[in-house]
Each structure stands twice: as structure tokens, then as C-alpha cells.
ROTI-669374 format. One record per residue (C-alpha): x, y, z; residue in three letters. Coordinates in steps of 0.001 Angstrom, whole numbers, padded with zeros to 6 digits, always signed. Layout:
XYZAla ...
END
This chain:
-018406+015784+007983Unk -017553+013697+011286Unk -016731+014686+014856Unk -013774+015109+016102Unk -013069+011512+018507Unk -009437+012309+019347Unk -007307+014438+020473Unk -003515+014895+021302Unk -002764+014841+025342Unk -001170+017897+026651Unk +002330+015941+026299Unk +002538+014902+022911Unk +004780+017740+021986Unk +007915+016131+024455Unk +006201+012045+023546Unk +006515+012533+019691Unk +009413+012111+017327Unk +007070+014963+015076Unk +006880+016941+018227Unk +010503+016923+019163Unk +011911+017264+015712Unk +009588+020317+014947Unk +010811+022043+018380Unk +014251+021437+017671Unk +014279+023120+014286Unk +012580+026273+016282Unk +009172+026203+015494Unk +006390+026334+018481Unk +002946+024998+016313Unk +002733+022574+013532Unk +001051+024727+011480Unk +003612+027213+010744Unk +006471+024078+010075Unk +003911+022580+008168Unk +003819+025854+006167Unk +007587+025990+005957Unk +007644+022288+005129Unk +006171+022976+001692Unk +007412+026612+000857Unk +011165+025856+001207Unk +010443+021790-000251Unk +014901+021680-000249Unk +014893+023056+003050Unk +012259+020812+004713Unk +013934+017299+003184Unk +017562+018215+003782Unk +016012+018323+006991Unk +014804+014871+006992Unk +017581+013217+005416Unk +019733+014754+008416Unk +016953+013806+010781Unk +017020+010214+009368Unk +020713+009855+009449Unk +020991+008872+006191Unk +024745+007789+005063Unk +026458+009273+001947Unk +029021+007467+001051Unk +030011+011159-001335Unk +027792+013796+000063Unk +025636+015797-002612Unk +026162+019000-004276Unk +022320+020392-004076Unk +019477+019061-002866Unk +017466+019879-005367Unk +017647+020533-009137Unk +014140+021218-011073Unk +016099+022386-014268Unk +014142+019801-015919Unk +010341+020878-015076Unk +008945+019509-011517Unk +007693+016073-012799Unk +011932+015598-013543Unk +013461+016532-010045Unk +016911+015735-009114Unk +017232+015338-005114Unk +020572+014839-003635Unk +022009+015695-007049Unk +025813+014328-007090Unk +025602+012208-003669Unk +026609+008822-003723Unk +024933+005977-001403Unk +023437+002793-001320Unk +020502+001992+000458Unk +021600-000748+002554Unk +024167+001698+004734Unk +020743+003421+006355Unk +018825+000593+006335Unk +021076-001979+008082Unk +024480-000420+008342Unk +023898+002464+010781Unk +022584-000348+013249Unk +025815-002421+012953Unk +027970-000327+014882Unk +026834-001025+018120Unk +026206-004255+020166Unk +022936-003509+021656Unk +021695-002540+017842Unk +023208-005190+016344Unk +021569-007796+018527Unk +018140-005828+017923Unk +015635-007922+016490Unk +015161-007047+012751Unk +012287-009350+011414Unk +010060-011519+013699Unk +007797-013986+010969Unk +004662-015902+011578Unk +003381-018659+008981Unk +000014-019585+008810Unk +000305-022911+010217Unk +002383-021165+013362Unk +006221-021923+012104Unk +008134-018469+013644Unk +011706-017394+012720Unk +013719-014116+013739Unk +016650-012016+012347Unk +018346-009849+014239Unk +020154-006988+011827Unk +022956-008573+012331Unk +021976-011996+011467Unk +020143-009984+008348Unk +023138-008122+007137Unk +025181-011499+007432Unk +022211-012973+005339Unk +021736-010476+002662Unk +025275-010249+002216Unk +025316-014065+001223Unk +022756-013508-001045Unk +024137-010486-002531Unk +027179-012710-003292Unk +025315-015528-005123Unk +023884-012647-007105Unk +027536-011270-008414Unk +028673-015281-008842Unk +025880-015583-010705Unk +026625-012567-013093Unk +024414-009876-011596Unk +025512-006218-013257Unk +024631-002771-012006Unk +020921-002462-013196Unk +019657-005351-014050Unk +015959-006225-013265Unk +015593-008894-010596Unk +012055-010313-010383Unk +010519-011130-007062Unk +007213-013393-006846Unk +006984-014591-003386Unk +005027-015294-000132Unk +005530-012597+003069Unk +008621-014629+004613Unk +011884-013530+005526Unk +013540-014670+002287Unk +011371-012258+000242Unk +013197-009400+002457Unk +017106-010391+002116Unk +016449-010914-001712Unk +014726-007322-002096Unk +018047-005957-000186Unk +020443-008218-001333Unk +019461-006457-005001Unk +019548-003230-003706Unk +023092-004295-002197Unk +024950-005058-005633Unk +023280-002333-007585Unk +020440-004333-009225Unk +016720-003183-009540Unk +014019-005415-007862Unk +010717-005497-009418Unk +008876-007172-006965Unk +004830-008968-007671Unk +001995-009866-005642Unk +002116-013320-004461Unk -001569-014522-005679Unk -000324-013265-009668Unk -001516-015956-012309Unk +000730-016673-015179Unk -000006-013768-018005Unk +000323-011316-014578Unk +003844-012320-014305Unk +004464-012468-017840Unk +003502-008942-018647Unk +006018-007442-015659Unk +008715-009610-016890Unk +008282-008854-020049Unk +008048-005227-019398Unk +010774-004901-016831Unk +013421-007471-019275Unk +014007-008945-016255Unk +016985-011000-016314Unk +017069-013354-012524Unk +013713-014287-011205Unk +013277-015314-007575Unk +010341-017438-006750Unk +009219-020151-003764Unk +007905-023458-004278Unk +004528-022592-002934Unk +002325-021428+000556Unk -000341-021867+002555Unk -003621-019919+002716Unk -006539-021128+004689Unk -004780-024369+005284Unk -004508-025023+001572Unk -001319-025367-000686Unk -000889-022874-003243Unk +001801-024340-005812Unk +003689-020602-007012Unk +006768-022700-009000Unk +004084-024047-011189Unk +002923-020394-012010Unk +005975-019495-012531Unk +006436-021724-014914Unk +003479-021361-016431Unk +004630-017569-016917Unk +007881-017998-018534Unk +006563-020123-021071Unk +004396-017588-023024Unk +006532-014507-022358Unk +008709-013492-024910Unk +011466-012292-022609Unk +013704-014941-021557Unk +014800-015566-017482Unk +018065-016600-017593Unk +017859-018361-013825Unk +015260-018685-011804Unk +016451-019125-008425Unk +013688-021408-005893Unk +012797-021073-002332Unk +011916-024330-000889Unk +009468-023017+001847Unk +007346-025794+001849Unk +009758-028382-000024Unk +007448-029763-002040Unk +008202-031713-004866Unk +008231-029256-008093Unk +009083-029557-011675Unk +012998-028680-011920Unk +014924-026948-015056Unk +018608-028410-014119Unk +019842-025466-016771Unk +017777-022883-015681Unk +016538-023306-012082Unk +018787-023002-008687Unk +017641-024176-005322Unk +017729-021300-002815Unk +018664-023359+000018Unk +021852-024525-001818Unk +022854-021698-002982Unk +022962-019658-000005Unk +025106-022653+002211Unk +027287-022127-000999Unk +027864-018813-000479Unk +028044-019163+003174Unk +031364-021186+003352Unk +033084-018139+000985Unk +034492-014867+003105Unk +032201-012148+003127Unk +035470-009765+002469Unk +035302-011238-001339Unk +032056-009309-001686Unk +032690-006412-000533Unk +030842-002963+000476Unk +027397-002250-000899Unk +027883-001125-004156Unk +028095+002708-004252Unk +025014+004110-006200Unk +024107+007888-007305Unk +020720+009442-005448Unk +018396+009091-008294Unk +019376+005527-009420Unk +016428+003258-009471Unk +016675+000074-007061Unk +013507-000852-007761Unk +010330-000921-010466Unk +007007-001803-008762Unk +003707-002183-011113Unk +000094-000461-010842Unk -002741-001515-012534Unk -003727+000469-015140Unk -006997+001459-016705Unk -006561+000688-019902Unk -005272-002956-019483Unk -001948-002655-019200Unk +000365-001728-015518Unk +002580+001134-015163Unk +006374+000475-013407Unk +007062+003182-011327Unk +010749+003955-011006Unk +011799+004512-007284Unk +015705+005270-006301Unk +017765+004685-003511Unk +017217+008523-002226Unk +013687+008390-002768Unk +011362+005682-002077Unk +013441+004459+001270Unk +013320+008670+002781Unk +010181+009427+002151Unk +008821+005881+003351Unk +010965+006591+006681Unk +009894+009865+007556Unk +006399+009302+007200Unk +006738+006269+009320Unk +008927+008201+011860Unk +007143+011589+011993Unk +003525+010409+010820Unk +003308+007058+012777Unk +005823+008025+015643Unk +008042+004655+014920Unk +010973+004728+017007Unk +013833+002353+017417Unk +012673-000908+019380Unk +009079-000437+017727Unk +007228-003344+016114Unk +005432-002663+012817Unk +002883-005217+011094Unk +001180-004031+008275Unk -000744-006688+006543Unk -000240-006657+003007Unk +002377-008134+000481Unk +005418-007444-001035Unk +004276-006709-004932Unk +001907-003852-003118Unk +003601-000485-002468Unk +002804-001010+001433Unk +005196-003948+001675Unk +008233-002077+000550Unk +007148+000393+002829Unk +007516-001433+005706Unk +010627-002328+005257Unk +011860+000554+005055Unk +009280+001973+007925Unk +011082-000417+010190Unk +014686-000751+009323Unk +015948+002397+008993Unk +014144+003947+012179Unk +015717+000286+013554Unk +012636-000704+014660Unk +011381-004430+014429Unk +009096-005565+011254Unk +006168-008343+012321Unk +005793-010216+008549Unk +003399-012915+008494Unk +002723-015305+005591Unk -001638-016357+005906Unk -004825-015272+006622Unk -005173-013324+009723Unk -008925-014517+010955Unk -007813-018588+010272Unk -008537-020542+011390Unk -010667-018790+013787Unk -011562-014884+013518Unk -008932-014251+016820Unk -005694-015306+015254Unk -005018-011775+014334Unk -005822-010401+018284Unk -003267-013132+019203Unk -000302-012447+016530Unk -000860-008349+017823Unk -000384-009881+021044Unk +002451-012318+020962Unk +004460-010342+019198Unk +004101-007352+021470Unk +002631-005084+017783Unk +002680-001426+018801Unk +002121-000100+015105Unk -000531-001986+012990Unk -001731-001533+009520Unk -004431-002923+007850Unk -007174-002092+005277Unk -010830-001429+006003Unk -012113-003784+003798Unk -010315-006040+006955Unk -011741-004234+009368Unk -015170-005381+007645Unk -014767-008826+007880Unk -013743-008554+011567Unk -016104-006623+012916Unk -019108-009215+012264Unk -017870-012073+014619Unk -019082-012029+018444Unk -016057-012721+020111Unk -014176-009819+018167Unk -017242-007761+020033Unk -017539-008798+023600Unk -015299-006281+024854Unk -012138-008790+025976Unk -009124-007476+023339Unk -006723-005982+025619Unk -003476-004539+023444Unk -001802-002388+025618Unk +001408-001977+023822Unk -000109-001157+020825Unk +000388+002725+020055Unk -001139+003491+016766Unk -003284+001740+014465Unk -002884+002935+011136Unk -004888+002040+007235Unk -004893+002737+003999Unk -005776+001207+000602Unk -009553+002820+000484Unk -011765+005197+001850Unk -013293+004340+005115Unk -017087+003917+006413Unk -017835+005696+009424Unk -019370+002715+011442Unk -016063+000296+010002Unk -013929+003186+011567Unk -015818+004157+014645Unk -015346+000108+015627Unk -011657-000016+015006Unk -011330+002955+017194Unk -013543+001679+019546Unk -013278-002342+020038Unk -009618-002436+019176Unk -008305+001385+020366Unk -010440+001495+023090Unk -010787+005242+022007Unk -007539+005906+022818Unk -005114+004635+020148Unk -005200+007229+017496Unk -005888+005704+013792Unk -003150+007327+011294Unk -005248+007065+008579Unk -002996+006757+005262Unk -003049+007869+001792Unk -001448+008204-001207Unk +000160+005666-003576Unk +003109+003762-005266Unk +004494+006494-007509Unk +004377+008511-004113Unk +006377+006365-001714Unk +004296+007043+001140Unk +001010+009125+001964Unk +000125+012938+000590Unk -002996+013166+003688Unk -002734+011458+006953Unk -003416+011779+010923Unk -000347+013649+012508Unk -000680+012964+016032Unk -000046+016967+016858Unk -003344+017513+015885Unk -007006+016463+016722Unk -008730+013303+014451Unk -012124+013141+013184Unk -013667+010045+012082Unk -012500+008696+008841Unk -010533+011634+007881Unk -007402+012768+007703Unk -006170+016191+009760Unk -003417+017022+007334Unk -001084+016686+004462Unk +002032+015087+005273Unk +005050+017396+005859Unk +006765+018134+002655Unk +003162+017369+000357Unk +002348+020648-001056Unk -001446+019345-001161Unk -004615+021189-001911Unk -008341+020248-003097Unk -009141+021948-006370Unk -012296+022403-008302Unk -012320+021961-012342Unk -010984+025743-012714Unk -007894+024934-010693Unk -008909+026677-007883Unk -008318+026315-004402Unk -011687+025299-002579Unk -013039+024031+000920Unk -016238+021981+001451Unk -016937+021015-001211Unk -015410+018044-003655Unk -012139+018637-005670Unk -009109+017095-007198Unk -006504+016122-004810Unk -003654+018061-006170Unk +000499+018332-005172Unk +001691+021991-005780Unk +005409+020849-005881Unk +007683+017978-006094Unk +008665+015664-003358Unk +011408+013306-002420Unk +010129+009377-003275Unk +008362+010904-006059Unk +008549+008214-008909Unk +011106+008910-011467Unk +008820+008123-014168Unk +007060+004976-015422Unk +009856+001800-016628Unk +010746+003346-020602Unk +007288+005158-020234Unk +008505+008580-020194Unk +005478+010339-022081Unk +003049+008126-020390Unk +003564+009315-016776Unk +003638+012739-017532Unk +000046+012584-019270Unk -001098+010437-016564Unk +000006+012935-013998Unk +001164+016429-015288Unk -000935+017402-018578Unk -004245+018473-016584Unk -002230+021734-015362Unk +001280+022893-016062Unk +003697+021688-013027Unk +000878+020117-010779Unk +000122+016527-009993Unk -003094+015335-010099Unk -003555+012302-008359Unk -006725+011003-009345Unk -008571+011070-005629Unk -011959+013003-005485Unk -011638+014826-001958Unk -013444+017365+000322Unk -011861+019426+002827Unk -014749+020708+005318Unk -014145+024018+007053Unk -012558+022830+010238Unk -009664+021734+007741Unk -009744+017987+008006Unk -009795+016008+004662Unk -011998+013098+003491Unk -011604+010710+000159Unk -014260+010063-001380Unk -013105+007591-004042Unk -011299+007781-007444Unk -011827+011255-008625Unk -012144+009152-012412Unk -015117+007084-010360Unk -016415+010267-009557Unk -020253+010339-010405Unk -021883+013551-011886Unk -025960+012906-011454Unk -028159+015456-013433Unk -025353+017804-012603Unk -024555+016952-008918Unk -021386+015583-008398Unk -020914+012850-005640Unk -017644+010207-005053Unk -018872+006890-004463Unk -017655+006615-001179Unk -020130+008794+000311Unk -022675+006896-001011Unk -021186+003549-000142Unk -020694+005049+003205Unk -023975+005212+003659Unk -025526+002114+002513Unk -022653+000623+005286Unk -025304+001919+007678Unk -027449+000050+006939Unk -028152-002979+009928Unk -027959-005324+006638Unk -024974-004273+004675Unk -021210-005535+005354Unk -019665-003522+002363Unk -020516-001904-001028Unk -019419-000690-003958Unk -020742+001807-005885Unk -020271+003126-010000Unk -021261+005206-012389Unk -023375+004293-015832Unk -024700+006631-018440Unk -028372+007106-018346Unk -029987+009343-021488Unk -032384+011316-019117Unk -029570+011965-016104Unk -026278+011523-017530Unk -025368+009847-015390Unk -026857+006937-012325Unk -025530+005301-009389Unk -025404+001392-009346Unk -024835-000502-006139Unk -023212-004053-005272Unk -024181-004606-002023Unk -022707-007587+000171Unk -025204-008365+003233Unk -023759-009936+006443Unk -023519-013490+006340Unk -025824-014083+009283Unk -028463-012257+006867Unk -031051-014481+005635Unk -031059-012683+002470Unk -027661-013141+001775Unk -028423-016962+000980Unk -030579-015572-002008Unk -027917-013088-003280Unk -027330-015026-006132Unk -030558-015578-007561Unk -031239-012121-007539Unk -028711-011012-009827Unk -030286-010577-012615Unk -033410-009714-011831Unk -035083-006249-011834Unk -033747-004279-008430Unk -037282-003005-007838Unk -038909-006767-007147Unk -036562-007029-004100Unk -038088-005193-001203Unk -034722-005643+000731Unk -032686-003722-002607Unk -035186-000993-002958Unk -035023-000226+000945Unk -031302+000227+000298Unk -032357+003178-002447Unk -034818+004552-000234Unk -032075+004507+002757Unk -029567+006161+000447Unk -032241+008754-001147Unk -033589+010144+002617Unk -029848+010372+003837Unk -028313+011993+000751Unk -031436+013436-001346Unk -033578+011704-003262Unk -031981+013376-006730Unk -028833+010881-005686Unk -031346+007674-005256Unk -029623+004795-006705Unk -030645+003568-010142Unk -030322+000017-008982Unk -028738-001866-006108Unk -027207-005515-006639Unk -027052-008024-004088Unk -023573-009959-004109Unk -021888-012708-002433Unk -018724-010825-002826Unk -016585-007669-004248Unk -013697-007729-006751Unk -010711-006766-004441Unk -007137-006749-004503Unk -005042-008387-002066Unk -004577-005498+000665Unk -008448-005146+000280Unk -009014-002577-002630Unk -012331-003148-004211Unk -011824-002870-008110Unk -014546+000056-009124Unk -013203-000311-012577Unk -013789-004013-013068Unk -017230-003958-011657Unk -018155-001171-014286Unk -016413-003090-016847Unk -018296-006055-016056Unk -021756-004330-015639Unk -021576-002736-019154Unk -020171-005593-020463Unk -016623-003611-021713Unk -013497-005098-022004Unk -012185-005304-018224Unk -008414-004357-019104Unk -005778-005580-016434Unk -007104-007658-013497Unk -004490-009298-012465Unk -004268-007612-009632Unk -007891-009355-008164Unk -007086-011537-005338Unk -010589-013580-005583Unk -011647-012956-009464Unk -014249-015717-009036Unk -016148-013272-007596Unk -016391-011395-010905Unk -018890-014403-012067Unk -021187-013401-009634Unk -021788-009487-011415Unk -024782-008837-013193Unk -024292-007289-016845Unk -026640-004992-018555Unk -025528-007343-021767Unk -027750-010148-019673Unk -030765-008023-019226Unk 
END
């Protein structure tokens, strides 16, 4: 679909952790390990877990167990671990390691702090200990609703430390988003922070929080308070514990009283993390302590190439799957995570070149929804960003645009950092497709599965096909595959295994062209089928980004009697478009009276054919998204045929969902 815009120097092979791993276990291509990788799946990860150095505490029997069906496997069956010994231990052992900087944090209004691991370890482990004083058992839900600072990290491992599960939430939740995952996960401690800044304004989160615990039905027995910006809060003397306290509390007592890291079987679930769900209410995928943190690592060691001494920023939060993943990503290849709590373009669009800069980033993630809003300002464009350290830029979230992509590569890469571009999900623990750096990358594709993903396209027959669009599909099991949805046993495996017996179906509608590189094209349940022709929206939407006009779109499916089936398009113009000061009074009028909206059909209709001509196209001030930058498909076709819009707590700006026309207004 797109040329080929990079390709692997004659060195990679000796320059790349994939490179040198896959010569050392005697192969001379990727191609044929990559081959190996998914026909011997115990082989390959035994493999990585020995590449990774992971620490047993009582090393397993068998490394892998499908007695009970591939949607049940049991990795690592009979070892004995706990999370923390990979992620921070290993790096304790040694003076130069120990001294190695862990976390380096930005706020908004420019505060910094660092950790080095051993300053974390010493930290977590004074958490941990408030936890047991507190009463903490073995498996009890800990909830986590707070801002991207280095607190948010020693909590998540301090309940990983004494056995506990974290279910951690996206920072921007209202109060029935919270209630619904406490109520779901029983959680019994809940961690929160007094508040944060975005754009220079003071969100109050205690007050949420609050709000929250008052209409679930599950009681919190304490909820323990971060006093980031020590404002003055309402306080619960019974119920609610000042952080800061606390910890100095904990400080003064002998680490030795603690204890190790409590010693925890593979498969036991440190932590339940929520997805939205289509039909209003979120799925908790399980993840264990020999799951979610190996798979994480390895793709971050052998996809991205991070290496000890690295520095990895990836802008999302902690209650997305991409914030756990960094932490993992970083730590246990002893590498340095960048976490910063704001908006990366305030207050002026170059605060994000200068934190990449500063803080010396050589791995960055981002969305390309971002990537959108960057590209439109003049001194992001005048050629000046110099990032030398910076190795690979890497994204995920959404399907990209070609002309989005081609200017990351371009303005930021300089055409030579490669893009890893990213996919997969929270019940994976990582990516299924992605950009090894062995191999050539095209624009806004991605040249392989992962090592270890047994993934194929497949049409509705469950055959394997090639150019042309298909279910993304995962032949066999993996390790940091979810163990199931929180008490939803029957649930995950319709939502995943019922379509055909022992394959996952992930829900992505992709195309593999013949030169074997692999595009998403959206949600393979967005997928439109127009007088017989199917299309993903992101084609379409990929197109209309073309256009001079257009900054981003989204693009659904609505039943029409004649076709089956039309395309509608929201359509957000750049904001030095004169039109876009009119967006909002065209709404609700009929698309064809704009001449602006039906050059945006005829654009679409000569590039794609005009059978796939847009029904109607909306202009739009702005898109449903989430926080890392997902635009909601499903709430925009809620909203347009006026349905109910199930779960949207997940929206980071649902004011924008005023803006959407409704046939119901017509």
C-alpha cells in the first residue's frame, strides 16, 4: 500500500539486542527464528525468560501446560517469583546499577524529581510496609487513581511486592467511572492524590474520589492521599490516610521487619486493568506476575532495542495498558523511564521538543492523534528539532495517516529514526504486529508479527489470505496473554475464542499486501460493508487526512435500505481554516449545502471509487478520544443514531460529544 522509507544498515545484525539474541540461538535470518518463534511457542519464551534474566525464586516444572484448551494456558507452571526480583532486584547487586537512574519526572509547571533503583527499591519497600501495617493480604484489590508521578509507580510495585493486585484507572475518570471498577474489582485500599495540573489549571481528583465512593455499593476501607499539590481537601479522619505521613512512618521502622517480596506462583494475578466495553460495561483483564511484566520486556528489548542506560517516555497514563508497559519496558531491561505529569504542547507547542531534549529521550512513544496536533504549528516545521540521541520513535493506540506518519518520520526522524509502529492491546501485554528493526519499514505499516505472535489475516471462511482485508487472528497462545476477564470467565472466551475453536480473534480489520507488510485498518466490528464492498474506516479516514483542509477524521458505518450499508464522516479542519469557525453551525444541516463537505466526498469518491463516496461528511470542532488519543468510533455511532452510548468513561474531552449531529435531530 506504501513504499518502503526505511531500511536496516548493513550493521544492525551486531547493533541490535534482536540481532544478537537471534545469532546467538544459531539462526542466520529473522525469518526462519521468526518461524521457530511461533512453531515451538515453549521453546521460543523459555528463551526469553532466560534472555530476560528473570529470577525464580523455585524454578518451574514446564513451561507450558494447555491441558485446559489454549484460551487457559499455564506458563511457568510450578515456578515461584515475584515480580519485583526482575524488575528492581537484579539491578541491586551492583554499585554502578544501583546508582542507575530509575525514574526521571517532569510536572507540568517544570517541578523534576529522580529515583535511582536504589532509592526506588528503598521507597517501594516503605510503602509495601504501610500496606502489611495496614492489613494488606495476598490478593486483595488495591485501587490506583492517580496523576503520571513517581508515587503512582512505587504504589503499583509496592502491591505487586506484598502479593496484592493493583487495579490501576485513568487519571481524568469521573465518579460512576471509578465506581464501576471498584465495584467490580471489590477493591479493598484505594490510593488517590489530592489533585493536578493540566493546561495550567487545577484538577481536584480527592473530590472525585469522593464523589465515587459515595454511590458505589462496595465499601473502601482506607483511602490512602497523595498530597501532590497540598491543597486543602475534604478529610475522612476514619477512613482517609495522608501519604506523606504514612510513608515518614514507615521510614523510621527497619526494612528487615518487612521482609523479601512475597513469593508468588507464575500465573498469580498482580494486577486487573479495565477496557471499555461495547455494551456499556468494562472488562478487567487478569495479568500475572509471569505474564504481563515478560512479554512487556521482550517486546521492549527485542522490538524497540531498549537496553540498559536507555530512556523511555511514552506519553500516556497509568489506567491505559501503555503505562504499565513502560514500567516494565524500562525496569527490567534497567533502563531509565521519562514520566511526565501535563500536556506536552503547553504552554507553547515546543515543550515536548524540549522535555525529548533535556532528558536526553532515546525511545519515545506517542499516539498519532498527537502527532496531529503537532504537526500544524510553524515552528514544529521550520526544520530546527535536532534529537540526536533519540533512537526509535515508536506509536500505537490507532491506525496511522500516511501524511501524519510521513511527518513524524520526516520533521522529527529526520528519515533516519525508524518508527516501531505498535499494536495490540491490554489483554495482550504488548503488541501482536510491529516494526522489527531487522527488517525494512513502509509507511504506516507494520513489517511483522512480534516474535512469539502466531498472527495471520483471515477472511470470513477462516482462511489464510494476502491483500486483501481480514481478521487479525493469533494461531496459539502467548505469554502476557490475559488470564481471563476479573470473575468473567464465560465472557472472555465469547469475546475472544467462540468465532473459531482455539483461535483469538482480536477484533482489528487488517490487510497484508504481497510484499508481507501489514496495515490496520480500524476495528474489524467498525468494519464497513458498502453494497457488498468491504472497507475499514481507516482507509477512508486516511484519505480525507489528505486533504490540504482536514487535521483528522473519523469515519462509521449506518444502515442505509438501498446499500446496506454508508459511510459517515466527522471531519475536524485545521484551525487556521476559515471554515473551521463555522463548524458548528453546520451540524445539522444537510452535508450537500456545504461546498467545502461535498468536496471532501468527491475527494474520497475519485481516490477510492465513487461506489465508497461518503453518504455525508460532518464538520466538527473536535473528536471523542480517549486519553492516549483513541478516537471513540463507537460513541460517535452511538451518538449519530441516537442509541444508548454504553461506557464512556473512558473519553478524555466528552464535551465534545455535544458537538455530534444525530439523525434523531434531522
Amino acid at each position: 500500500m506504501h513504499s518502503v522509507v526505511w531500511k536496516p544498515t548493513d550493521d544492525i545484525w551486531e547493533k541490535t539486542r534482536l540481532g544478537q539474541w537471534i545469532r546467538a540461538l544459531g539462526f542466520r535470518d529473522y525469518e526462519s527464528f521468526y518461524m521457530r518463534s511461533i512453531e515451538d511457542i515453549a521453546w521460543f519464551w523459555q528463551e526469553v525468560e532466560r534472555a530476560l534474566h528473570i529470577r525464580w525464586r523455585f524454578p518451574y516444572e514446564k513451561v507450558l501446560n494447555l491441558t485446559d484448551g489454549p484460551a487457559w494456558p499455564r506458563w511457568f507452571e510450578g515456578g515461584r517469583l515475584n515480580l519485583i526480583d526482575s524488575a528492581i532486584g537484579q539491578w541491586l547487586t551492583q554499585s554502578d546499577t544501583r546508582k542507575r537512574l530509575a525514574i526521571l519526572w517532569e510536572g507540568e509547571n517544570g517541578d523534576q524529581r529522580q529515583l535511582t533503583y536504589e532509592e526506588l527499591s528503598s521507597y517501594v519497600q516503605r510503602v509495601a510496609s504501610g500496606f502489611v501495617k495496614l492489613g494488606v493480604e495476598p490478593g486483595d484489590r488495591i485501587a490506583l487513581y492517580l496523576p503520571m508521578i513517581p508515587e503512582t509507580v512505587v504504589a503499583f510495585l509496592a502491591v505487586a511486592y506484598v502479593g496484592a493486585i493493583a487495579v490501576p484507572m485513568f487519571s481524568g475518570y469521573g465518579k460512576e467511572a471509578i465506581a464501576t471498577r471498584l465495584q467490580s474489582s471489590r477493591a479493598r485500599f484505594f490510593i488517590t492524590a489530592d489533585g493536578f495540573f493540566r493546561r495550567g489549571k487545577t484538577i481536584r481528583m480527592k473530590e472525585q474520589a469522593d464523589a465515587a465512593l459515595m454511590i458505589t455499593k462496595h465499601a473502601v476501607e482506607k483511602m490512602i492521599v497523595v498530597p501532590y499539590l497540598n491543597l486543602d481537601v475534604p478529610w475522612d479522619d476514619e477512613r482517609d490516610v495522608n501519604w506523606q505521613d504514612w510513608v515518614k512512618f514507615h521510614e523510621k521502622r527497619p526494612h528487615h521487619d518487612l521482609g523479601e517480596p512475597r513469593t508468588m506462583y507464575s500465573d498469580d494475578p498482580f494486577m486487573i486493568i479495565y477496557t471499555s466495553g461495547t455494551t456499556g460495561r468494562p472488562k478487567g483483564a487478569v495479568h500475572t506476575h509471569a505474564g504481563f511484566p515478560i512479554k512487556a520486556a521482550s517486546d521492549a528489548a527485542f522490538g524497540m532495542d531498549i537496553r540498559e542506560k536507555d530512556r523511555l517516555f511514552w506519553i500516556t497514563d497509568m489506567g491505559w495498558m501503555m503505562g504499565p508497559f513502560v514500567v516494565f519496558a524500562a525496569l527490567m531491561n534497567g533502563a531509565t523511564m521519562f514520566l511526565y505529569d501535563g500536556v506536552v504542547d503547553y504552554p507553547e507547542p515546543k515543550r515536548i521538543i524540549t522535555l525529548l531534549q533535556e532528558h536526553a529521550i532515546t525511545h519515545w512513544g506517542m499516539s498519532p492523534t498527537l502527532i496531529r496536533s503537532l504537526m500544524v504549528h510553524a515552528e514544529l516545521n521550520d526544520g530546527s528539532i535536532s534529537l540526536p540521541q533519540l533512537r526509535v520513535l515508536a506509536s500505537t493506540g490507532e491506525p496511522w495517516d500516511p501524511k501524519s506518519w510521513e511527518w513524524l518520520f520526516e520533521r522529527i526522524g529526520k528519515r533516519k529514526t525508524p518508527i516501531f509502529n505498535y499494536s495490540g492491546g491490554t489483554e495482550i501485554s504488548g503488541g501482536i504486529l510491529g516494526n522489527v528493526l531487522l527488517k525494512p519499514i513502509s509507511v504506516a505499516g507494520f513489517n511483522s508479527p512480534l516474535p512469539g505472535m502466531a498472527a495471520e489475516v483471515w477472511n470470513e471462511k477462516g482462511e489464510h489470505v494476502e491483500d486483501t482485508v481480514g481478521e487479525l487472528i493469533i494461531k496459539k497462545p502467548w505469554v502476557g496473554q490475559t488470564k481471563g476477564f476479573w470473575e468473567e470467565a464465560k465472557r472472555y472466551e465469547e469475546t475472544y475464542w467462540s468465532r473459531w475453536p482455539g483461535v483469538w480473534v482480536h477484533g482489528d480489520w487488517v490487510k497484508k499486501d504481497k510484499e508481507g507488510f501489514f496495515y490496520i485498518l480500524g476495528r474489524s466490528d467498525d468494519t464497513l460493508n458498502i453494497a457488498g464492498k468491504r472497507i475499514g474506516p481507516g482507509e477512508i479516514e486516511s484519505v480525507l487526512t489528505l486533504h490540504p483542509s482536514v487535521k483528522e477524521a473519523a469515519v462509521i458505518g449506518v444502515p442505509h435500505e438501498v446499500k446496506g450499508e454508508v459511510a459517515v464522516c466527522f471531519v475536524v479542519l485545521h484551525s487556521d481554516d476559515i471554515q473551521q469557525k463555522d463548524a458548528r453551525l453546520s451540524l445539522h444541516s444537510d452535508p450537500s449545502t456545504s461546498m467545502l463537505e461535498q468536496d471532501l466526498k468527491d475527494w474520497v469518491g475519485e481516490r477510492l471509487g465513487k461506489s465508497l463516496t461518503p453518504y455525508a461528511v460532518y464538520l466538527v470542532p473536535e473528536l471523542p478520544k480517549t486519553r492516549n488519543g483513541k478516537i471513540m468510533r463507537r460513541i460517535l455511532r452511538s451518538v449519530y443514531l441516537g442509541q444508548d452510548t454504553g461506557d464512556v468513561s473512558s473519553i478524555d474531552n466528552a464535551h465534545a460529544l455535544r458537538y455530534l449531529p444525530s439523525l434523531k435531530g434531522k
